[in-house]
C-alpha positions as CSV (number, residue, x, y, z in Angstrom):
1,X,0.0,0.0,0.0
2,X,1.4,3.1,-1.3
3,X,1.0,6.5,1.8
4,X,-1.1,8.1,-0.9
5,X,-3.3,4.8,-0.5
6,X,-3.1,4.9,3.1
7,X,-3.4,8.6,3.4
8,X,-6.7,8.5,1.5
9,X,-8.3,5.6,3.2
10,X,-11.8,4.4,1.5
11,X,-11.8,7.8,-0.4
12,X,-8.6,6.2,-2.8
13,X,-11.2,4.1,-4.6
14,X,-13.3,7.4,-6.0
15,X,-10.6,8.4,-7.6
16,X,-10.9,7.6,-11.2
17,X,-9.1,3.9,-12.0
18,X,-6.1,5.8,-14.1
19,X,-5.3,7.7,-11.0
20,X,-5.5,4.8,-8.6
21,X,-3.1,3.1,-11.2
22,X,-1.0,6.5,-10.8
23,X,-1.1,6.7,-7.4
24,X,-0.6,3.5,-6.1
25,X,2.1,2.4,-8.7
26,X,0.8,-1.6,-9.1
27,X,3.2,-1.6,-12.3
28,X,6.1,-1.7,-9.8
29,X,8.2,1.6,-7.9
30,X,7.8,4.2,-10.7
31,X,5.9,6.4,-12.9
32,X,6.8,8.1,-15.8
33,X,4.8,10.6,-18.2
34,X,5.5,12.9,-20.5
35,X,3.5,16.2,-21.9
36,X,3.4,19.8,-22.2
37,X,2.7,22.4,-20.0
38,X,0.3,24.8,-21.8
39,X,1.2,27.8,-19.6
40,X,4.1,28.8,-17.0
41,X,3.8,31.5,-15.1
42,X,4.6,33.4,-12.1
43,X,4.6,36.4,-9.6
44,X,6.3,39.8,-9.8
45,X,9.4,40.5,-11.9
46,X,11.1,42.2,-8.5
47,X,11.0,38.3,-7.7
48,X,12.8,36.7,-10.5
49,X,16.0,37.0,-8.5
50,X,14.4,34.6,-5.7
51,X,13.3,32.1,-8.4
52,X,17.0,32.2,-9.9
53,X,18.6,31.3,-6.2
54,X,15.7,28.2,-6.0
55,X,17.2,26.3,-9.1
56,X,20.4,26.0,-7.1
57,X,18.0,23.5,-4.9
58,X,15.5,22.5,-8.4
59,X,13.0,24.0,-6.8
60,X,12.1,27.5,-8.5
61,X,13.3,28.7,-11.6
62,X,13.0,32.2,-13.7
63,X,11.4,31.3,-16.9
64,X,7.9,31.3,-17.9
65,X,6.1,30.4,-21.4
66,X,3.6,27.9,-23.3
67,X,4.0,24.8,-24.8
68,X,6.6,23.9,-22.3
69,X,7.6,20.2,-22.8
70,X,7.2,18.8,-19.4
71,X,8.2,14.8,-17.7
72,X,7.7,13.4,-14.5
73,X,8.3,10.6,-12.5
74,X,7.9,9.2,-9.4
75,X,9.7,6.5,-7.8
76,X,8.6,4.6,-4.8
77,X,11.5,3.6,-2.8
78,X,12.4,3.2,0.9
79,X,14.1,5.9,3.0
80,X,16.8,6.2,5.1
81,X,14.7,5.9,8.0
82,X,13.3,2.5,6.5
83,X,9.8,3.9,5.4
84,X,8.2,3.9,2.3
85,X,9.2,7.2,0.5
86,X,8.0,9.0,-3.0
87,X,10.9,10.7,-4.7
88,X,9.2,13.6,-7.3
89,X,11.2,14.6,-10.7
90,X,9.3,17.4,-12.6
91,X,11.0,18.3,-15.4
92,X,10.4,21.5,-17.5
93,X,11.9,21.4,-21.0
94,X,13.1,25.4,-22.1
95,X,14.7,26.1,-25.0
96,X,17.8,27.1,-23.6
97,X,17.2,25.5,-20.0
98,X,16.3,22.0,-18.4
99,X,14.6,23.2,-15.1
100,X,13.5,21.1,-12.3
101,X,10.8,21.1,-9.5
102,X,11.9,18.4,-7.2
103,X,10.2,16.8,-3.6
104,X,10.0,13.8,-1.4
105,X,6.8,12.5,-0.1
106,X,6.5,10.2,3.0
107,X,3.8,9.7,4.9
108,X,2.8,10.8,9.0
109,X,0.5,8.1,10.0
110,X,-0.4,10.1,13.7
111,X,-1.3,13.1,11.6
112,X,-2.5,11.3,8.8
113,X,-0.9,13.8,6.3
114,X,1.7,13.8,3.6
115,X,5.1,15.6,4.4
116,X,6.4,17.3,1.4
117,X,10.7,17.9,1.5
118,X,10.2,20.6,-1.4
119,X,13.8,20.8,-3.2
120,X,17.1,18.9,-3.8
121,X,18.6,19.1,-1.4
122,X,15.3,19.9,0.5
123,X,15.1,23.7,1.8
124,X,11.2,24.0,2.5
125,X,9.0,21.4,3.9
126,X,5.3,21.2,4.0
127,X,2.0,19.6,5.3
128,X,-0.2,18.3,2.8
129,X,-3.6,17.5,2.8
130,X,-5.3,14.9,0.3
131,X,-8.8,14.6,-1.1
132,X,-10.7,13.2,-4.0
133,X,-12.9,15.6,-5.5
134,X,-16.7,14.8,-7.2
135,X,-15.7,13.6,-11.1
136,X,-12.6,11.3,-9.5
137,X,-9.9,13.7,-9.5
138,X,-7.2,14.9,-6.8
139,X,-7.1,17.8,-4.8
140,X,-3.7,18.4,-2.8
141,X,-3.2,21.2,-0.6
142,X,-0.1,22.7,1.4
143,X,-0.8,23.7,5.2
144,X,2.2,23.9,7.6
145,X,5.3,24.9,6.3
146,X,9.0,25.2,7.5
147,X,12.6,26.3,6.0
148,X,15.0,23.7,6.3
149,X,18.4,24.8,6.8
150,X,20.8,22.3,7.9
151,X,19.2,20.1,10.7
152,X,17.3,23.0,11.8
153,X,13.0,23.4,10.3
154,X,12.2,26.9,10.9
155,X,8.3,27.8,11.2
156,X,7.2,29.8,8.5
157,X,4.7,32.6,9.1
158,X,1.4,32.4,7.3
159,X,2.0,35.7,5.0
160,X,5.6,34.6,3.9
161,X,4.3,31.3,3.0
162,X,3.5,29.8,-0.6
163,X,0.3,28.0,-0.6
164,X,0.2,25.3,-2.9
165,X,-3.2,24.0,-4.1
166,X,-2.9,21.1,-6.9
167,X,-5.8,19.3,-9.2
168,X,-4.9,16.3,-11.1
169,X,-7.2,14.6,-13.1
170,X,-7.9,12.2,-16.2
171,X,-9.2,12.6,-19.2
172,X,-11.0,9.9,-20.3
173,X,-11.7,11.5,-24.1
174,X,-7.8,12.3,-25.0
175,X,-6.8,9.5,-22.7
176,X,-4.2,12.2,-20.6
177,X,-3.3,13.5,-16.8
178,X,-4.5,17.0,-16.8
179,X,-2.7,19.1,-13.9
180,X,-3.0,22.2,-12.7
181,X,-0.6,23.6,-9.8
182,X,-1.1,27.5,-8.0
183,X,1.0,28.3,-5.4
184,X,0.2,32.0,-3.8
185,X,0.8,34.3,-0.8
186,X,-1.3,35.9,1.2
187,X,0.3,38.9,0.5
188,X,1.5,39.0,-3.1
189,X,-1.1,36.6,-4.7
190,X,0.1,34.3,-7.1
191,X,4.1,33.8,-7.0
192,X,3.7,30.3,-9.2
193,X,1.7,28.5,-11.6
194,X,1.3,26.0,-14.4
195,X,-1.0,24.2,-16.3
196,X,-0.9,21.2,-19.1
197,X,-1.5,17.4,-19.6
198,X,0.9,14.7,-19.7
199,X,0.5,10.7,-21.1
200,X,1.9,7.8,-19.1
201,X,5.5,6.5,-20.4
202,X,6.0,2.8,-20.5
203,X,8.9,1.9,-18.4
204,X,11.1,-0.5,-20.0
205,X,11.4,-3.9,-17.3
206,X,14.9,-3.3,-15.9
207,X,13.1,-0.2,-14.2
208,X,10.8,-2.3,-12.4
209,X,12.9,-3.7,-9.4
């Protein structure tokens, strides 16, 4: 049982079969897709500077656009700490740039929540919340959020945090993962934000081990 599985409880089996297949990985520890990102965008240009400092982590990055070629994966593996872990590549294909919007997911079974290490390595961590929403799909929202600097998690105050809310869903006409992901701050609105589709990749056997 995968934590998204466990996270979700009875809810898991609303979600529409493609995403249960998604999310629970049964074709072994990853998932691969590929796609396009219709839209990239982001907050204030006096920000660019911050989003230029997070690709040091692939976290953030500058650029913004359409038609973005776009691949992720997600392999389940186990930690250091012996749990089951979910290790996040998002990949954003620029002309002149690979960028990358990395994250490790494991799971808080007291809380029943997801923690998000946002970042390579990590620099922000998150709480996340998961539900299934009425036509199948997945809602994921941030809640508590900390800087990581070292072995130290600073709290991060409400109005200096970036809210993420994500919807990932399946379209069962063109047979692709549609996703949408906003991140925003109280007090600057949106600072991040893209949307697009993306088909799964069959992974060739020596990946399933």
């Amino acid at each position: 049982m995968t934590i998204y599985k466990w996270v979700l409880g009875d809810e898991f089996h609303r979600l529409h079969p493609a995403l249960q297949r998604r999310y629970e990985l049964l074709d072994g520890s990853r998932f691969e897709g590929q796609g396009v990102m219709r839209t990239i965008e982001g907050g204030p240009k006096w920000l660019l500077p911050l989003f230029t400092l997070g690709t040091r982590w692939k976290l953030l990055f500058p650029e913004r656009g359409e038609h973005i070629p776009f691949t992720i994966r997600n392999t389940r593996r186990t930690g250091d700490d012996g749990q089951e872990e979910i290790y996040w590549e998002r990949i954003f294909h620029f002309e002149k740039n690979k960028r990358y919007f990395h994250a490790v997911m494991s799971l808080d079974k007291k809380r029943n929540i997801i923690k998000d290490y946002l970042g390579e390595p990590p620099i922000v961590y998150s709480d996340l919340s998961f539900s299934v929403l009425r036509d199948g799909g997945l809602h994921i929202t941030s809640e508590k959020q900390r800087l990581i600097l070292g072995k130290i998690k600073i709290p991060i105050p409400r109005p200096f945090q970036g809210a993420a809310s994500v919807t990932e869903s399946f379209n069962e006409k063109h047979q692709v993962f549609k996703v949408k992901v906003v991140v925003e701050n109280p007090l600057i609105g949106t600072l991040f934000s893209y949307e697009g589709e993306f088909t799964r990749v069959d992974i060739p056997q020596r990946w399933l081990l």
